[in-house]
N, C-alpha and C positions, 0 to 999 in steps of 0.2 A: 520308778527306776530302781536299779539295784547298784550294788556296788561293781561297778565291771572294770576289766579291765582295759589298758589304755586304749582308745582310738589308733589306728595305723590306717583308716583310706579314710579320705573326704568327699563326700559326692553333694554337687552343689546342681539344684534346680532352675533352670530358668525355663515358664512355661510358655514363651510365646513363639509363634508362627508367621511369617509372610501369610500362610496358605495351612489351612489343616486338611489335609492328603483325605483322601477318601476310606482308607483303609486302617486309618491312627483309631486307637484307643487310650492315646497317654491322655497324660494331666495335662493340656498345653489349650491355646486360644490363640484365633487368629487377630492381632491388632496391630495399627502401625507402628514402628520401630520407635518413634518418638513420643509417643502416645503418653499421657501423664500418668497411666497406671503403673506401665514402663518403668520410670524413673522412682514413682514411690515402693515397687515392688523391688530393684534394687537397693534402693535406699534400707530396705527392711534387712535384705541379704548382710549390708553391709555390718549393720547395726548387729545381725546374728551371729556373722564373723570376729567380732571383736570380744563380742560375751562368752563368743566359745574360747576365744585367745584366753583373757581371763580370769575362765573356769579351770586351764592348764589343758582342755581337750585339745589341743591341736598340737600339743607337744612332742607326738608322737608320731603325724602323719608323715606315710612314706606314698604315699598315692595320692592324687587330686583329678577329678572327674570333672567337668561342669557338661551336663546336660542339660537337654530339655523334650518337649519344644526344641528353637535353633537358636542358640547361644547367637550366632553370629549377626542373627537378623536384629538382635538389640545394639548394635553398633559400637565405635569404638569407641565412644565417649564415654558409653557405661560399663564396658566389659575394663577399658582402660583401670576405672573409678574401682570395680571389686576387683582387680587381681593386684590393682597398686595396696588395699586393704590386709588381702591376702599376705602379701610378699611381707607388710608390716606384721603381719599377726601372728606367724609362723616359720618356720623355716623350710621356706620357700626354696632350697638350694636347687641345683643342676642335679643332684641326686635321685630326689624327689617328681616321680611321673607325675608330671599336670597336661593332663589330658582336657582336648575341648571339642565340644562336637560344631559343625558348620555345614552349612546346604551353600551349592555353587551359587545359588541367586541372592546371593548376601556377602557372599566374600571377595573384600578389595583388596589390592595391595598393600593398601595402607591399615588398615584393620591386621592384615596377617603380620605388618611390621611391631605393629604396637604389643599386640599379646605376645609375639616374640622376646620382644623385650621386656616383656613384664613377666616373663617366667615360663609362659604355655611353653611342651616342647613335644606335643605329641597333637597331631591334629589328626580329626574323625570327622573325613566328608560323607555327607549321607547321597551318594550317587546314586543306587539302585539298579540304575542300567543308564548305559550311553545310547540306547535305541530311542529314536524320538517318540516310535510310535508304541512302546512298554513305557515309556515314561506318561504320555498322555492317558493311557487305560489306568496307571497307578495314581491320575491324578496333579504327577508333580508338576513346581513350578517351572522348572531348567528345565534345558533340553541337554542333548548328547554334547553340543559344542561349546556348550556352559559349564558341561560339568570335566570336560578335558582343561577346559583353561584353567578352573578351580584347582585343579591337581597339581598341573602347571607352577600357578602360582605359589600355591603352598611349599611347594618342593625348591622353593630358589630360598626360602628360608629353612626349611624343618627336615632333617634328615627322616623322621617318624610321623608318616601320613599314613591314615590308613584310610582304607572306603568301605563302603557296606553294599552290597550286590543280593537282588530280592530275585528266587527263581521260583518257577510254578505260577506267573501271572498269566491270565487268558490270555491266548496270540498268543503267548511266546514258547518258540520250540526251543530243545536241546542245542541245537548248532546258535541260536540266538544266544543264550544263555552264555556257552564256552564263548563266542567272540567278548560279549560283556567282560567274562576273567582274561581271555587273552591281550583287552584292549588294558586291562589293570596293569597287567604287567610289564604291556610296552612303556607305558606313563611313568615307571620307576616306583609305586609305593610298596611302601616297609611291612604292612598287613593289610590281608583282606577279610573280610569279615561277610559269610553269605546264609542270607536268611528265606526260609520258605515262607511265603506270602500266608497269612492266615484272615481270617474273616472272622472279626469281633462283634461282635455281638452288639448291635445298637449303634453299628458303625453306618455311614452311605451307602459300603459294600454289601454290608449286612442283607440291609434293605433289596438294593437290586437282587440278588440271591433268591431273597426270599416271593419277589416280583417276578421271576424267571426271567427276567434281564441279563443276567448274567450267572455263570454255572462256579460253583462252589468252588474252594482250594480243591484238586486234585492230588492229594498224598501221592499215588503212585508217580506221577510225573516231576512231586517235588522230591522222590527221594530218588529218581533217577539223576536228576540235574544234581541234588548235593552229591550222588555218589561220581559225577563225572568232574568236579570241580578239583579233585588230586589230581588227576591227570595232567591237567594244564601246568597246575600249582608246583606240583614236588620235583617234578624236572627242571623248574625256574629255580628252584632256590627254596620254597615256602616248604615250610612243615605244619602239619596241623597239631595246635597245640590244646584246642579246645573244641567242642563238640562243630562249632560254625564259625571257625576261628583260625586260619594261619597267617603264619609270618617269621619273615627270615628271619635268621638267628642272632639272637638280640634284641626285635623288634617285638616279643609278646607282649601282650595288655596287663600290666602288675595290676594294674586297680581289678581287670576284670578277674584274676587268678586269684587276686583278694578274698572276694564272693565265692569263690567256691572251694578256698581252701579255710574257713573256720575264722577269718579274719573280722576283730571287730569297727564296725565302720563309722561313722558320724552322718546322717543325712539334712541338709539345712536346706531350706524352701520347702511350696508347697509340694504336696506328695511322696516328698523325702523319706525316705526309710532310715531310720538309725536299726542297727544291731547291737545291744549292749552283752556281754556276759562274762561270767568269771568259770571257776571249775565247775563246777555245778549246773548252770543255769543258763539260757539263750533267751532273751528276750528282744522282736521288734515293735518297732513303735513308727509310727505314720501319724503324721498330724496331730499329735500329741495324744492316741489313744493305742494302747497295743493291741496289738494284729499277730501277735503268736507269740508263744510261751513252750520254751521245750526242757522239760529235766533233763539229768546227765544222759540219759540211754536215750533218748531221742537226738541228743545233740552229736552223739557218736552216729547214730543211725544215719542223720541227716551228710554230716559228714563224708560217711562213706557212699551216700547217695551223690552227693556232688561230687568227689573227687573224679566220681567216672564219669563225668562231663570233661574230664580233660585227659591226654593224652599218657599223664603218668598215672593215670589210673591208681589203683590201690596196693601200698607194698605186704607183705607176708607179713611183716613186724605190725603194721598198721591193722590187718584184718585179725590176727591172732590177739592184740589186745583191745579190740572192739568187742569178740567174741567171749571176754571176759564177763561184759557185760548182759552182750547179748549174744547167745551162744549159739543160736540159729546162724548166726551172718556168714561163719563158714561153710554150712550145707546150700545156702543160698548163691552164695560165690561159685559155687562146685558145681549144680545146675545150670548157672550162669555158660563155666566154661562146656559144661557138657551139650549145652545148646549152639555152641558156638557163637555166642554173645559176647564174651569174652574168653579172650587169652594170657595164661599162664607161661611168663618169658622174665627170664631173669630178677627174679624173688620178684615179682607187681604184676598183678591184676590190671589188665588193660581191654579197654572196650576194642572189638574188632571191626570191620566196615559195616558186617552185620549189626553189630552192638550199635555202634553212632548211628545207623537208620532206623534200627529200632529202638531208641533211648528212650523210648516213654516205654517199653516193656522192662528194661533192664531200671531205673530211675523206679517203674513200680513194683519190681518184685524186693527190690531194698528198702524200701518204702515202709513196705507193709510188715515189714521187721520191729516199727518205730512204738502200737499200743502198747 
C-alpha cells in the first residue's frame, strides 16, 4: 500500500442472492438469507468496519454504497447489526449518501423502516423491467407486481429511490422497453439507471448463446432503446448526468460520480476494490492483491477517460493541464469533436448522443493516450 490520500466513498460488499440471474457475473452466491455463512460473513464485515474506524480510514467518508449480491436478501437482522456498526464507526450524518442496493423479492416494510433509521437514505431497486415475461427470459425472481409494490414501499419512507432498467433482452421491443421507463416515472423515483443486457462469459446466458438457444446481445437494438430512454426522461424532469444514469435535480449518485471523478475510495468485503493514491500514484487492490498501478500521466489520462462518462464532461482548464503532461490529449479532444463525438459548449468537453453510444470509441481513443 502507499501513502494516499484520505478515503471520501465507502463501498461495502455483501455477496449473496435469493437467486443468481442467469446473466450475473458478480462475486455473489445464491444461499438462504439465514444461512450460517451469512451471519459469519457479516460478522467479518463487522469486525472490518471497526479496524477501518481505528485506522482513521473512515474519517473522511462522504459516500456509502452497500452492494452485492442483494443486501436486502440478508435481512433486517443483519443489515440492522453492520449499519448500527457503521453509524458507531463513522460519521454516519444526513449529509453523508448511504446508498443500498435491494431486489422486490426481499424487501418488507419492516426492513425498509429499520435501514431507515439506521442511516440508509438512498435506496437502489434492482427492477430490470415490470414486464413478467422480460423478467422471466432475464431469469429474475419478481415479477412486474413485485417489483411496483417494492417502489411503493420504499418511497413512503425515502425520498431517493432509484431503479435499474436492462434494455436489448431477447423478446423485448422498443415500445416494451419506453413503458418499463414510463411505468418508472409514474411510480415517483428520484433516478433511473438503464443498462444494456450483456452476455459474460461463463455465464448460463453465455452457454445458451453459444448452444444456439438463444441469440447474442444485439448492440444495434441496445443502443436504439438507450438512445430512446431521454425522451421519456428529460420531459419528466430527469437529466442525464452520467453515461446510464439520470435523475432529477438533486437526486445524482455522489458515490457513483465518486468513481469517476479521481475520488479515493475504501472497498471492504469479498471482491471489494480499494483505490488508494496520492499526487503521483493510483493504486487498486482487490482481495488484498493489486489489480492496477498507474503513474502520474496515466492517472491524468484515466481521468480524463472517465470524466466523459459523465455529462460535465471535460473543462478547457481541465484538458490544457492534462496536456502538460500528455500533450497529445488535445489533438485527441479535437478529433473527438470533429467526429462529432463530442461537443465543445461553454469552456467543457461533453460527450454528445453520438459520444454516449459510442463510449467505448470515445473511452478508447483517450485511452490509448495512457503508454
Amino acid at each position: 500500500m502507499i501513502e494516499h490520500d484520505p478515503y471520501r466513498a465507502l463501498y461495502i460488499h455483501i455477496p449473496f442472492c435469493a437467486h443468481r440471474c442467469a446473466y450475473c457475473d458478480f462475486a455473489t452466491s445464491a444461499v438462504p438469507g439465514d444461512a450460517a455463512e451469512v451471519g459469519e460473513y457479516i460478522e467479518r464485515l463487522i469486525l472490518d468496519i471497526r479496524r477501518a474506524s481505528k485506522a482513521g480510514d473512515l474519517a473522511s467518508i462522504e459516500t456509502v454504497y452497500i452492494g452485492g449480491g442483494t443486501p436486502s436478501h440478508v435481512g433486517s437482522k443483519h443489515l440492522s447489526n453492520l449499519l448500527y456498526t457503521l453509524g458507531v464507526s463513522m460519521n454516519l450524518t444526513t449529509e453523508v449518501e448511504c446508498s443500498m442496493e435491494a431486489n422486490p423479492e426481499s424487501l418488507t416494510p419492516e426492513l425498509v423502516r429499520d435501514i431507515y433509521a439506521l442511516g440508509v437514505n438512498r435506496l437502489s431497486i434492482g427492477v430490470q423491467s415490470f414486464d413478467d415475461g422480460i423478467l422471466r427470459t432475464v431469469d429474475r425472481v419478481h415479477d412486474g407486481q413485485a417489483a411496483r409494490a417494492a417502489v411503493a414501499m420504499a418511497r413512503e419512507r425515502f425520498d431517493n429511490v432509484s431503479i435499474d432498467l436492462m434494455c436489448g433482452i431477447p423478446g423485448q421491443t422498443p415500445d416494451m422497453f419506453l413503458s418499463d421507463v414510463s411505468e418508472a416515472v409514474r411510480l415517483g423515483v428520484a433516478h433511473v439507471s438503464v443498462y444494456p443486457l450483456s452476455i459474460e462469459e461463463g455465464t448460463p446466458f453465455d452457454r445458451l448463446v453459444e448452444e444456439g438457444r438463444m441469440r447474442d446481445a444485439n448492440q444495434d437494438e441496445e443502443a436504439l432503446m438507450m438512445g430512446m430512454a431521454p425522451n421519456v426522461l428529460e420531459p419528466e424532469g430527469f437529466h442525464r448526468y452520467e453515461v446510464a444514469s439520470y435523475a432529477r435535480d438533486g437526486f445524482e449518485c455522489r458515490h457513483n460520480k465518486a468513481y469517476w471523478t479521481g475520488v479515493p475510495y475504501l472497498g471492504l468485503g469479498v471482491s471489494a476494490v480499494t483505490m488508494d493514491q496520492d499526487a503521483s500514484h493510483r493504486v487498486r487492490v482487490q482481495d488484498g492483491a493489486v489489480v492496477d498501478e498507474l503513474d502520474r500521466r496515466q492517472m491524468v489520462v484515466e481521468d480524463l477517460m472517465m470524466r466523459m462518462r459523465m455529462a460535465q464532461g471535460v473543462s478547457e482548464e481541465e484538458l490544457r493541464a492534462a496536456a502538460l503532461l500528455v500533450p497529445r490529449a488535445l489533438e485527441v479532444f479535437h478529433s473527438l469533436v470533429r467526429d462529432r463525438l463530442v461537443r465543445k459548449e461553454e469552456g467543457r468537453y461533453r460527450p454528445t448522443l453520438g459520444g454516449w453510444l459510442l463510449g467505448n470509441e470515445v473511452y478508447g481513443r483517450i485511452y490509448e493516450l495512457a503508454p
